[in-house]
C-alpha positions in Angstrom: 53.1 79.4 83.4 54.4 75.7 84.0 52.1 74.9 81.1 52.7 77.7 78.5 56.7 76.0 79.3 55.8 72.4 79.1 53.8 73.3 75.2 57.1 75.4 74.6 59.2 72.0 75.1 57.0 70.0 73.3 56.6 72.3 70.2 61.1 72.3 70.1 60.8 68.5 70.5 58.2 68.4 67.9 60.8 70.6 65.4 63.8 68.6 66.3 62.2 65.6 65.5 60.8 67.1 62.1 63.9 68.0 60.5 65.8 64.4 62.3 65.2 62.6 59.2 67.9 60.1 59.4 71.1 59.5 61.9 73.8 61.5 61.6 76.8 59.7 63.3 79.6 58.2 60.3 78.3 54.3 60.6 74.7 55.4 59.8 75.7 57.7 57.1 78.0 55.0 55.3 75.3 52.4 55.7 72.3 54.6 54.2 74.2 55.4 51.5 74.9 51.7 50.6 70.9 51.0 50.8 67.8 51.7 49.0 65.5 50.7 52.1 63.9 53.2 54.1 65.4 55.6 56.7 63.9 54.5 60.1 63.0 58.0 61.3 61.0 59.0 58.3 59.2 55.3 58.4 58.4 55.8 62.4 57.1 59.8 61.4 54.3 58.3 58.5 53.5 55.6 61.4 53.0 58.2 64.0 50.8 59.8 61.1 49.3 57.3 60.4 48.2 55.7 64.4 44.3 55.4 64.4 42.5 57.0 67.4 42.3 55.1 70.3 45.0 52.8 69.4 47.7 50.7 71.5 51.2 50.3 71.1 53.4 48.3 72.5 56.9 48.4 71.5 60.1 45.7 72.1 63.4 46.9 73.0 65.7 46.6 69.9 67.3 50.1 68.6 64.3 51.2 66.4 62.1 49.9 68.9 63.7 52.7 71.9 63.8 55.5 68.8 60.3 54.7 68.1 58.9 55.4 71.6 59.9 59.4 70.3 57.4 59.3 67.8 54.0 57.8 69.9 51.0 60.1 70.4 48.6 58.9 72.1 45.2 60.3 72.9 43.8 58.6 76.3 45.7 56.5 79.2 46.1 52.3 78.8 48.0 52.8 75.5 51.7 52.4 75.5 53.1 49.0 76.7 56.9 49.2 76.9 59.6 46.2 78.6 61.6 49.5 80.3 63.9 48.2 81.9 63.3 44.4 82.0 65.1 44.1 78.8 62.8 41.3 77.8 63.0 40.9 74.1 60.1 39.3 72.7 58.0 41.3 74.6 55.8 43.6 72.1 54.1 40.9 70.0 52.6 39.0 73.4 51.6 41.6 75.1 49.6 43.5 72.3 47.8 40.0 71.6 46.9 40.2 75.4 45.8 44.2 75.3 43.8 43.2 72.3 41.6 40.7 74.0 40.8 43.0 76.7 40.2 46.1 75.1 39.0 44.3 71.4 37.2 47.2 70.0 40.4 49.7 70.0 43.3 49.1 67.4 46.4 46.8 68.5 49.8 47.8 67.2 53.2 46.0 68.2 56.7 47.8 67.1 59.3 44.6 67.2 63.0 44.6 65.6 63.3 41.1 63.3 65.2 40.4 66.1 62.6 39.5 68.8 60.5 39.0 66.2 62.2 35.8 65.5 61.6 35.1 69.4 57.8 35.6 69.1 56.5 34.9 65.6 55.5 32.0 66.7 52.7 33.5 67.9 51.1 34.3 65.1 49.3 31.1 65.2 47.3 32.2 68.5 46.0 35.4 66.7 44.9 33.0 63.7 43.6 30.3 66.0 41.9 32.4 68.7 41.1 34.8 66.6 42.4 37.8 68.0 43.0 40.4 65.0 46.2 42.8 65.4 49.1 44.3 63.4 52.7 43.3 64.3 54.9 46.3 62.8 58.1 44.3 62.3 61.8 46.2 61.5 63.8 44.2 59.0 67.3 45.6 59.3 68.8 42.3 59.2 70.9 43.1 62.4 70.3 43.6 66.7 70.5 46.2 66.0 71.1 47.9 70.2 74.4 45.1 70.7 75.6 46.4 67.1 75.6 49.9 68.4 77.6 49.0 71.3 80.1 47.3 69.0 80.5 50.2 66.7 80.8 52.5 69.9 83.1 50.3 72.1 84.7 47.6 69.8 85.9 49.3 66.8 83.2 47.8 64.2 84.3 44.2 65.8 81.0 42.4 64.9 80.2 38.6 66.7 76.6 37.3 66.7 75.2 40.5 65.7 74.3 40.2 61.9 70.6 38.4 60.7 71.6 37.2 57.3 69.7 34.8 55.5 66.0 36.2 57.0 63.2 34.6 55.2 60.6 37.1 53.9 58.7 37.5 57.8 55.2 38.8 55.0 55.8 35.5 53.8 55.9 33.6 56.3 52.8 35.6 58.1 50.7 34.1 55.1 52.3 30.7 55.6 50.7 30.8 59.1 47.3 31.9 58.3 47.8 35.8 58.6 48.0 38.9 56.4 51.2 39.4 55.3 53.0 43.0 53.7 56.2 43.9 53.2 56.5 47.8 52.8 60.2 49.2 51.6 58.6 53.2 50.5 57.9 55.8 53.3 55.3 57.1 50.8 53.2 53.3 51.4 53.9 53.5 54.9 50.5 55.3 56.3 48.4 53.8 53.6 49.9 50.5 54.7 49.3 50.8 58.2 45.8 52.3 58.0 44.9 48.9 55.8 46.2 46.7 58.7 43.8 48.4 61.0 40.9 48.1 58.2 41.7 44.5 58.4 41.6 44.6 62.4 37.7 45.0 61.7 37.5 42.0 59.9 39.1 39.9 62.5 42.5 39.6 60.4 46.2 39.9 61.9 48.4 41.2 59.6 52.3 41.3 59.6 54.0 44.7 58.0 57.5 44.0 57.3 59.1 47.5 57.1 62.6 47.1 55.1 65.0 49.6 56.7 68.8 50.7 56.3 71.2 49.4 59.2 71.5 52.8 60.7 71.6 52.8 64.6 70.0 55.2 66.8 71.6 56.1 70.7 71.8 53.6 72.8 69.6 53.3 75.4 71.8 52.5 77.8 74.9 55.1 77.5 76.4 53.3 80.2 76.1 49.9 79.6 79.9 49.3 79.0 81.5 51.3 81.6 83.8 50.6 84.3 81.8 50.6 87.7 81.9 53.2 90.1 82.9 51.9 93.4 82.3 54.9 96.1 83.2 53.0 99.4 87.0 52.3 99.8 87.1 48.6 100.3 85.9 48.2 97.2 88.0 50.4 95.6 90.8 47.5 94.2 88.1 45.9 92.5 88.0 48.3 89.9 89.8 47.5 86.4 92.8 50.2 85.8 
């Protein structure tokens, strides 16, 4: 019975997510409609498509990267490598190059906003040098995109430090260092794309997929991130802001 209810759950989550094909909250909206890039949903569905058998994943913690972790399958344990809650950005990239060398015959997929990718590019050069073939799936939004949400939730659209303009091309750059480089802005070349970088894998080559998406924002993780403190014992109780 408990697992006739669990399949139940998982076949409404499985709907839900089919027919969530964009955000739906008034910032997303206006911002999608002012872009020709992809919607992140729909890009994240033809990844999830796309994933190769046996593959890893690890994912960073910008806002596509927490939507993302919706849309993983995975087919057998040691396959999802997530920060949680350490909140270390940068994270992804690393830690798939270390997954790779220890399990080199399987597939090695990182998820990373441009954001930390700017904090861990860098590494590119270790794949090329040490030869350690994997595919860094990188979100070009132009934006951090998780402290923009909290600005449009809690400071009235009051952007500071928040905005990536000026990016290079990251494809671009991926060449510069040695690498396989591929910038994708179609959901129809986004499986086709991916299953190339894994092709590619085989033949000992890293490859960087820049996937050009609108600025919508997803949830927050954190819901709670700006809210006053709850102070349950007395003495603490003037500490609180009124």
């Amino acid at each position: 019975m408990r697992l006739a209810t669990i399949a139940a759950e998982k076949r409404a989550w499985e709907a839900e997510l089919d027919g969530w094909m964009h955000e739906k909250d008034a910032w997303s909206l206006a911002n999608a409609r002012e872009s020709t890039y992809m919607h992140p949903r729909q890009m994240l569905r033809e990844l999830e498509r796309a994933m190769p058998e046996g593959a890893m994943v690890s994912t960073d913690i910008g806002n596509i990267c927490s939507v993302s972790n919706s849309y993983l399958r995975f087919d057998r344990p040691r396959s999802m490598f997530a920060a949680m809650s350490f909140g270390n950005c940068g994270y992804a990239f690393p830690t798939i190059i270390g997954a790779k060398v220890g399990a080199p015959d399987r597939p090695a997929i990182a998820y990373v906003g441009d954001g930390a990718w700017g904090m861990s590019f860098g590494e590119l050069q270790t794949c090329v040098r040490e030869d350690i073939p994997v595919t860094a799936v990188v979100f070009n939004n132009g934006q951090w995109g998780a402290e923009k949400k909290n600005h449009v939730d809690f400071y009235d659209n009051r952007f500071v430090g928040v905005n990536l303009d000026k990016q290079p091309s990251w494809a671009v750059v991926a060449r510069a260092m040695g690498a396989e480089g591929v910038r994708v802005d179609k959901v129809s070349d986004v499986g086709p794309a991916l299953r190339a970088t894994v092709a590619a894998q085989r033949e000992g080559k890293t490859t960087v997929l820049e996937m050009m998406v609108t600025r919508e924002l997803g949830d927050p993780f954190r819901r709670d991130a700006l809210s006053l403190p709850v102070r349950h014992l007395a003495k603490y109780q003037s500490t609180v802001a009124r």
